[in-house]
Structures are given as C-alpha cells and as structure tokens.
ROFI-113056 format. One record per residue: residue in one letter; x, y, z of N, C-alpha, C in turn. Coordinates in steps of 0.02 Angstrom, whole numbers, plus 32768, in hexadecimal, padded with zeros to 4 digits. Layout:
BEGIN
AXYZXYZXYZ;...
% end
This chain:
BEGIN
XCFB06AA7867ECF746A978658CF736AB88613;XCFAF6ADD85F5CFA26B1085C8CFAF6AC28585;XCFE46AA58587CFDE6A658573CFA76A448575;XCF686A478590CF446A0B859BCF106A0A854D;XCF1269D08527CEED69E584E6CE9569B784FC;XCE7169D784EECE3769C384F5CE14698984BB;XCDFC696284D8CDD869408499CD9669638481;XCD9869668431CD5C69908429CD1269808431;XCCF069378466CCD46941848ECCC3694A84BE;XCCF8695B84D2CCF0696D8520CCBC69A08548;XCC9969C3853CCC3D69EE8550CC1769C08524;XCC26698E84F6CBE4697A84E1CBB769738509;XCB6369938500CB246991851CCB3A69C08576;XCB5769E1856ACB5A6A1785B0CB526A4D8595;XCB2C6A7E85C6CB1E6AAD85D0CB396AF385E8;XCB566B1185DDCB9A6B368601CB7B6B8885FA;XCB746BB08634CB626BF18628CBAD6C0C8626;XCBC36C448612CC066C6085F2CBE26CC28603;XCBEE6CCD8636CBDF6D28863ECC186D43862A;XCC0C6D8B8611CC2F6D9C85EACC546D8A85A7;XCC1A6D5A8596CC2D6D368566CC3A6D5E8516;XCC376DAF851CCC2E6DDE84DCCC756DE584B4;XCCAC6DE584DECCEB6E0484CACD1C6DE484FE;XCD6A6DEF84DDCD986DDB8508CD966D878529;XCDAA6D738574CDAB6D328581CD636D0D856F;XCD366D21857FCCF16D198577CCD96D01852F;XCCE46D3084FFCCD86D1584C8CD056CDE84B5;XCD516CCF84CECD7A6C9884B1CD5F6C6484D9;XCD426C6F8518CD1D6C25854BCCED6C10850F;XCCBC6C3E8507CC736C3E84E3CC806BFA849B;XCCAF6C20847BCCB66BF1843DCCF36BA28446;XCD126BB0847DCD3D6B78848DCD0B6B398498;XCCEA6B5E84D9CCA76B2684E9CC7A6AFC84CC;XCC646B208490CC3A6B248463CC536AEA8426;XCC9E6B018423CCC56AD683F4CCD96A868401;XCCC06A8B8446CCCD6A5C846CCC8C6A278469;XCC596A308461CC016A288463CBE36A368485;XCBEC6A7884A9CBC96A9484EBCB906ABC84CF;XCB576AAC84E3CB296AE184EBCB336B2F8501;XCB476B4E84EBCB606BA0850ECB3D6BC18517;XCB1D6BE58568CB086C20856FCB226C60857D;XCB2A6C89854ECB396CBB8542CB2D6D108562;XCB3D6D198593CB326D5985CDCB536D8B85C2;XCB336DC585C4CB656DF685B9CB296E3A85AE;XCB3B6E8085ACCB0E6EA285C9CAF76EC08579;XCB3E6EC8853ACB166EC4850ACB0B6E9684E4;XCABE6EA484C7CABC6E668494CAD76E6B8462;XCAE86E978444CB006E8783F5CB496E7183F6;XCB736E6E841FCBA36E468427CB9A6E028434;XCB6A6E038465CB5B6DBC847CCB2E6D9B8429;XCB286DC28406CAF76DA083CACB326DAA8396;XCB606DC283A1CBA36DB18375CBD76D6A8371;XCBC66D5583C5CBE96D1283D5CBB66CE883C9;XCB6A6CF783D0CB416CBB83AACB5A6CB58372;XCB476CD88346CB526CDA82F2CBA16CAE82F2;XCBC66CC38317CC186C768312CC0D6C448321;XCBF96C47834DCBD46C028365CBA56BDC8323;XCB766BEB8327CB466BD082ECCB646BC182A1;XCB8D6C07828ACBC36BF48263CBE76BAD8251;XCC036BB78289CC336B798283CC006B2F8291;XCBDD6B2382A4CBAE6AF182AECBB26AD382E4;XCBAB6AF68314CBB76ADD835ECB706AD3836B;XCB6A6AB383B8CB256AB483C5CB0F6B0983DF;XCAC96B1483DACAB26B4883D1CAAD6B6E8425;XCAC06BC18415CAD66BD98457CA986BE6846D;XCA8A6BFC84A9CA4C6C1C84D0CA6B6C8284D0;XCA546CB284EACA6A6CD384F1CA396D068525;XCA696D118558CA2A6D3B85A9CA456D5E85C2;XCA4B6DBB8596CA526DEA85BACA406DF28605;XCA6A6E198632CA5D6E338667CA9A6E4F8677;XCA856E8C86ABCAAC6EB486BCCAC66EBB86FE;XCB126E9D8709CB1D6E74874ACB096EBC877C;XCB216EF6877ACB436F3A8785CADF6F2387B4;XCAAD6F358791CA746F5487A2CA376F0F87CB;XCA5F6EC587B3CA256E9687BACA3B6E6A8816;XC9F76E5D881CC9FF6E4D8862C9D06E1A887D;XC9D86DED88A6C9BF6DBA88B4C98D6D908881;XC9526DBE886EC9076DAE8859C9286D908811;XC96A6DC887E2C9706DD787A6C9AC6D87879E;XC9D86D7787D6C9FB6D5087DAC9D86D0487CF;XC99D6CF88802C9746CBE87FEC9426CB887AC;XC93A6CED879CC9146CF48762C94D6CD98726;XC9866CEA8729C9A96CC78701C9AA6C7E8708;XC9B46C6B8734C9B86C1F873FC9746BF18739;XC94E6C0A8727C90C6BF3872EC8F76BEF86ED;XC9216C2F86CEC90B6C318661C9346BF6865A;XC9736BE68689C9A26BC3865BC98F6B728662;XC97C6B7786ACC9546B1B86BFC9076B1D8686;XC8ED6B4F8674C8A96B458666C8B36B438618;XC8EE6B5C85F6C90E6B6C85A4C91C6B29858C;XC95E6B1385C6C9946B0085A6C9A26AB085DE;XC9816AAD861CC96B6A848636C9856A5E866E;XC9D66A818663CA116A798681CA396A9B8675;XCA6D6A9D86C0CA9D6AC186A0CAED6A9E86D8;XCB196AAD86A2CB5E6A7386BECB8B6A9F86C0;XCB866AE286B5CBD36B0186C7CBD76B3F86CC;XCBE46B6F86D8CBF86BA986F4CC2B6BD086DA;XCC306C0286AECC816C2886B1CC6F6C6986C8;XCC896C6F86EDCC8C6CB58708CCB86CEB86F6;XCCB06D0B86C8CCEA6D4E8685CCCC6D87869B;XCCA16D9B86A2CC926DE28694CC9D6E0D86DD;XCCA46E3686C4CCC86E5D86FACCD26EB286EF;XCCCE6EDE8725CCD76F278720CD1F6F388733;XCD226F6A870BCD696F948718CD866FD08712;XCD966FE28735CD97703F8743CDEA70508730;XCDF67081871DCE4C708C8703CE847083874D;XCE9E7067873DCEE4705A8789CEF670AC879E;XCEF870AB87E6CEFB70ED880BCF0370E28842;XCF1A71128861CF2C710488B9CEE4710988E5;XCEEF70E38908CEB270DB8937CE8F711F893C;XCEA87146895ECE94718C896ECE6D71B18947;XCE6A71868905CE5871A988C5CE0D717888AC;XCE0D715A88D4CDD5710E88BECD89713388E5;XCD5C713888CCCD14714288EFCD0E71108913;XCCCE71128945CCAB70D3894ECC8270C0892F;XCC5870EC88E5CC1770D988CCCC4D70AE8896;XCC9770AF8883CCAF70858865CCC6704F8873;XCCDE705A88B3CCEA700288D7CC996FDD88F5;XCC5F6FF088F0CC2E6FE48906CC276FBC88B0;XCC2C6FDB887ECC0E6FAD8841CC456F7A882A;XCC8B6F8B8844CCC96F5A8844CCAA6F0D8864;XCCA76F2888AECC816EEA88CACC596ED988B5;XCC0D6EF2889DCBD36EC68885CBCC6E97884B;XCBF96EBF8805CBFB6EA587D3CC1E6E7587E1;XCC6E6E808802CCBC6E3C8804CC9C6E0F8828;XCC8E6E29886ECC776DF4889ACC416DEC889C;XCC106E0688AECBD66E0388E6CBA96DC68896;XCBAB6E00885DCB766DD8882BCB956D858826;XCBD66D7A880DCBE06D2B881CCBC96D118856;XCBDF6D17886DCBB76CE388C1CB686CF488A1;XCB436D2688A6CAF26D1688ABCAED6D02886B;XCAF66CEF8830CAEF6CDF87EDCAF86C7E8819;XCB306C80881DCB456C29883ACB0B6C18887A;XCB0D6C3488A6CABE6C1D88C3CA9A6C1988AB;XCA896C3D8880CA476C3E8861CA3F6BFC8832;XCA766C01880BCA846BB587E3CA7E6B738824;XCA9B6B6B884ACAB36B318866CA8E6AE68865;XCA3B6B05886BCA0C6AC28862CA216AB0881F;XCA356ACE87E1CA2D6ABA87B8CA716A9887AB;XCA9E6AB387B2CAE36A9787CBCAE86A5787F6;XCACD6A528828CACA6A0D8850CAA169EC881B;XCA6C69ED87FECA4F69BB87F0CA7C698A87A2;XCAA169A48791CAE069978754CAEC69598773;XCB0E695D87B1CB41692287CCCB7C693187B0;XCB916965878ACBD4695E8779CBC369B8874F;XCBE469FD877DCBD96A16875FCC116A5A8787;XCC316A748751CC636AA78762CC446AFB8766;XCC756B1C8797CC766B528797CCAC6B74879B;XCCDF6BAC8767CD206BBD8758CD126BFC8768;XCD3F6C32879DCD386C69878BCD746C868767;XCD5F6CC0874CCDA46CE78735CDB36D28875E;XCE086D158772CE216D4687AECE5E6D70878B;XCE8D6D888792CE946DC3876FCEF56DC687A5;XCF236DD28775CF586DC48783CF746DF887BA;XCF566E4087BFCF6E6E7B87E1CF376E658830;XCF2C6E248835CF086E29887ECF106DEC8891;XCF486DCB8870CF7A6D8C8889CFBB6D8E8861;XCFDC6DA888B3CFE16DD588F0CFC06E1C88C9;XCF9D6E2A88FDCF7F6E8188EACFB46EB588E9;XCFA96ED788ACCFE06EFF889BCFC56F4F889D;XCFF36F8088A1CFDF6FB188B5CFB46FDD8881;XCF8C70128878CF5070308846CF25700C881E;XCF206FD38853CEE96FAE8830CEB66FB0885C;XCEBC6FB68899CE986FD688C1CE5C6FA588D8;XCE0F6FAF88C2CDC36F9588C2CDC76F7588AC;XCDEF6F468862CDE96F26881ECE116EE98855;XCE416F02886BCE786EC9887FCE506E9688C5;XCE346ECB88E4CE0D6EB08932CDC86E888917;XCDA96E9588EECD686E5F88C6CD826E4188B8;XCDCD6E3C888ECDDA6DF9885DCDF16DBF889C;XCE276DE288D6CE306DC3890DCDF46DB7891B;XCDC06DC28933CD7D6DAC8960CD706D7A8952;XCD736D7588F0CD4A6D4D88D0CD866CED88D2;XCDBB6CFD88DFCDF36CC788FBCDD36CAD8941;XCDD26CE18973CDB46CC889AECD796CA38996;XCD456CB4897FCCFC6C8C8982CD026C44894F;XCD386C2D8931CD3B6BFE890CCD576BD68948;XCD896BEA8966CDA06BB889AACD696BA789D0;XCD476BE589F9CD0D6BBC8A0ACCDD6B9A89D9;XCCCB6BAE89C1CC916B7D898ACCB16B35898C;XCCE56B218968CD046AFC8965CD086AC589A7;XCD286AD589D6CD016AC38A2FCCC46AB58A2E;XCCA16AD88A16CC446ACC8A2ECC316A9F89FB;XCC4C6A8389B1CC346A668999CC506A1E899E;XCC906A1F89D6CCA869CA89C3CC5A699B89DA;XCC3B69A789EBCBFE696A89ECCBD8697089B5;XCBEA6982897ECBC769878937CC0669808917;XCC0C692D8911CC4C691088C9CC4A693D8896;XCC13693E8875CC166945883ACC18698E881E;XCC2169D4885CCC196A0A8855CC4A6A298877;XCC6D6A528840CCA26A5F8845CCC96AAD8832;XCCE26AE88851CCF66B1A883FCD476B25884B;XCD686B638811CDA06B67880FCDBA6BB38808;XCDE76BCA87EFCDF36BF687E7CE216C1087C5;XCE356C348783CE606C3E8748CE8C6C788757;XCEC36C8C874DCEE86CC48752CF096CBF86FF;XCEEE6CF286E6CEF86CE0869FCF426CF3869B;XCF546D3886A2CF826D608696CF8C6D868665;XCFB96D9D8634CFAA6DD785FCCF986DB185C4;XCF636DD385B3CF4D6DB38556CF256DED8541;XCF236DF284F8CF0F6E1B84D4CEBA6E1684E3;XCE9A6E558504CE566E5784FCCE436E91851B;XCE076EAD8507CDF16EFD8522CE0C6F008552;XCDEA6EE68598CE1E6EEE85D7CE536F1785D8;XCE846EDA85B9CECE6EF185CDCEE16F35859C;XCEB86F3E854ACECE6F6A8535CEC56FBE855A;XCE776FAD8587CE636FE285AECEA56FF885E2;XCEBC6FD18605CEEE6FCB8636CF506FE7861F;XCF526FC885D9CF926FCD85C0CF8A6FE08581;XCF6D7019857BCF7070288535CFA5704684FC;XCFCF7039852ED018703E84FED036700584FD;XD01A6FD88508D0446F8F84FFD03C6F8084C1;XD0676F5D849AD06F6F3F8468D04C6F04846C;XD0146F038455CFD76ECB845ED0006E888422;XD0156E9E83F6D0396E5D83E1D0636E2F8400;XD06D6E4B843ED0AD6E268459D0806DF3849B;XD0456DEB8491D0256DD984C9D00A6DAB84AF;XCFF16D7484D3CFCA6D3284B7CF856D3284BA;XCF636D1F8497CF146D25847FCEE66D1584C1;XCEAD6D0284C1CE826CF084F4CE916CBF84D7;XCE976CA884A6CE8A6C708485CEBE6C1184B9;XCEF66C5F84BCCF296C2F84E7CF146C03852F;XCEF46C2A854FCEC26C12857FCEA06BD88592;XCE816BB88553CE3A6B92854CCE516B50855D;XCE946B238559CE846AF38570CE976ADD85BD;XCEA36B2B85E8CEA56B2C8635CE4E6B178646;XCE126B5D8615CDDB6B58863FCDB86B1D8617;XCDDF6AF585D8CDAE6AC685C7CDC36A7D85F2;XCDEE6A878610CE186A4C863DCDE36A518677;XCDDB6A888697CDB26A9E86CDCD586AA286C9;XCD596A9D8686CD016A9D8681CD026A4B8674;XCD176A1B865ECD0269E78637CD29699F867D;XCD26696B865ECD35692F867ACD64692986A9;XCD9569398673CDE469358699CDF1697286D6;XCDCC699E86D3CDCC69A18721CDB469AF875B;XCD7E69678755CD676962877ECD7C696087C3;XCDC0694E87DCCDE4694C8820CE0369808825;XCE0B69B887F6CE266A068811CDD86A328852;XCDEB6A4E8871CDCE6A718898CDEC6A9588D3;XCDC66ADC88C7CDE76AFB88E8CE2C6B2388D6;XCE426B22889DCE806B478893CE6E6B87886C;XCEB36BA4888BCEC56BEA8853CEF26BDC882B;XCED96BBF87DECF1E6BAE87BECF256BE9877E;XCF626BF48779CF926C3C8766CF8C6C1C8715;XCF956C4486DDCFA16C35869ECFDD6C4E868A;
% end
C-alpha cells in the first residue's frame, strides 16, 4: 500500500478524529487527512501543539480542524462519552478514527518495569482506545461507511525483549482489532485495522534511539498513503489486519 496514491478527494465531507494528533505519526495523519478534505479532529493532551497543526491546516486551506484536548492517562468512562457527544453535538458526525497517541517509558528489563508504569502503559496504549471507540461507535455506525486504524509499534510484532509494558499494550491493542473486527462483520460499512509503521523519524523513536542518525530514516510523512488507503474508499474490504510498513 506504500505505492497506493490517493485521489485528492478522497475524505471529502468526512469527519476523522486523529489522537495524538500534536507531533510525530499523528501530526503527519492530521495534515495528510486534511489535505485530503477531511474534517480533522485534533486530540492530544497539549494544546498549543494541537493549535500549531490547526494554524497548517488553516494555512494551507484545507477544511477547518476541530480541536478536543483530553487526557487519555487520567479520563474515564463519563470523560470518554463526553467526547463523543461534543463531537455528534459540534461536528454532527463522525467517519473515522486514528488511533496515534500513545505512552512510553525508556526500554529495560522487566525486573526493572513498575506496575504504576505498566498500569498507565495499559490505560493510555490500550484500555483508552477501546473506551474512546465505544464510546464513538453510535456515531460510527450511523456513517454506513466508517473506519477505525490503530497504530501498533514494531518491537511488539513479534515482541522483542526491553520493551517490556510498551510491547504487551501495543500487542493487546492487535488482539482487540481481531476481535472488533469479528464483532463487527454484521456492520458492512464499519470497519477496523491495524498499522505497524516501523522506523521513521519522530519524538518517539528519537526518545528510544537517540543516537540514531535520524537522517537515515524515513519521515512520517512516508506512511500516509497506508493510513489514507485505510481511512478512505479503497479500503473498504480490508478488515481486520496487521499490516507492517
């Protein structure tokens, strides 16, 4: 799909929330989408980043972003439905899902990992996608045609060693797209997947490899026409996969 070139209407008049939409994969989804004619909602815990990718957005003359802090780490059921309710009651609909944002603790041997750190590993990687996507789903079913992509993380397909909490959420978050995926074949038009990006230049990885020669690595940018293949028309008959970049 890294070949696949998008036509540049392909989100015309859709709605696409993009978490972690401030920096790194997130911000290259944010403005890909956008470039595309997507309505973009913009998530992420600060705003002035998230009001840095408006200002590109608006810039360039795309259609105009929404933007709805929250803090996956601390928010819970009430805070999850309250999002989905600004976004049906804002914006009136909503058609797509990217799932980017994500916590990450420095690579170390198990023995060395807390539980109050694999406890916010899980909530933020896993636990907040799934209740963010329930919480969406009425609004999602009611599309008739509407995606959900997560982003999974190359050291937890196959899980590799000192990645520890980071690697077992990003795996979790593979398992719950298989089921989802199962539970939704009686809804055509609704549909989830799953990205394994692999190395590209962005906070993340510089946190992780900070002696890598970041020139030698390919942009987020490289990315966009896997998750714009996966948010838009053409693929509509993917479901259910973990596909690798």
């Amino acid at each position: 799909m890294k070949n696949y070139q998008p036509p540049p209407s392909l989100l015309d008049d859709r709605i696409i929330l993009v978490t972690g939409a401030g920096q790194g994969i997130g911000r290259a989804a944010a403005l890909a989408f956008a470039a595309h004619g997507a309505t973009v909602i913009l998530h992420g815990r600060k705003v002035a980043k998230l009001e840095a990718v408006y200002d590109e957005i608006e810039t360039a003359g795309h259609p105009t972003p929404a933007i709805f802090p929250l803090d996956l780490e601390q928010a819970g059921d009430q805070e999850f439905a309250g999002l989905a309710e600004a976004i049906g009651r804002q914006l009136g609909a909503l058609h797509g899902i990217l799932h980017n944002a994500a916590h990450l603790i420095p690579p170390s041997p198990l023995e060395y990992q807390t539980l109050d750190q694999w406890l916010t590993l899980l909530r933020v990687n896993l636990a907040a996608p799934f209740a963010l996507t329930r919480a969406c789903l009425p609004l999602l079913k009611a599309t008739g045609d509407a995606a959900v992509v997560m982003t999974s993380e190359s050291h937890a397909h196959p899980p590799a060693a000192y990645w520890g909490g980071f690697a077992v959420s990003k795996s979790g978050l593979e398992t719950l797209v298989k089921i989802w995926s199962q539970e939704w074949e009686i809804f055509p038009g609704l549909r989830i997947n799953a990205v394994v990006p692999g190395p590209v230049r962005s906070p993340q990885r510089a946190r992780t490899h900070p002696g890598e020669a970041k020139d030698r690595l390919p942009g987020a940018e490289s990315l966009m026409p896997t998750y714009l293949y996966l948010m838009g028309k053409d693929g509509r008959e993917t479901r259910g996969q973990i596909l690798q970049c």
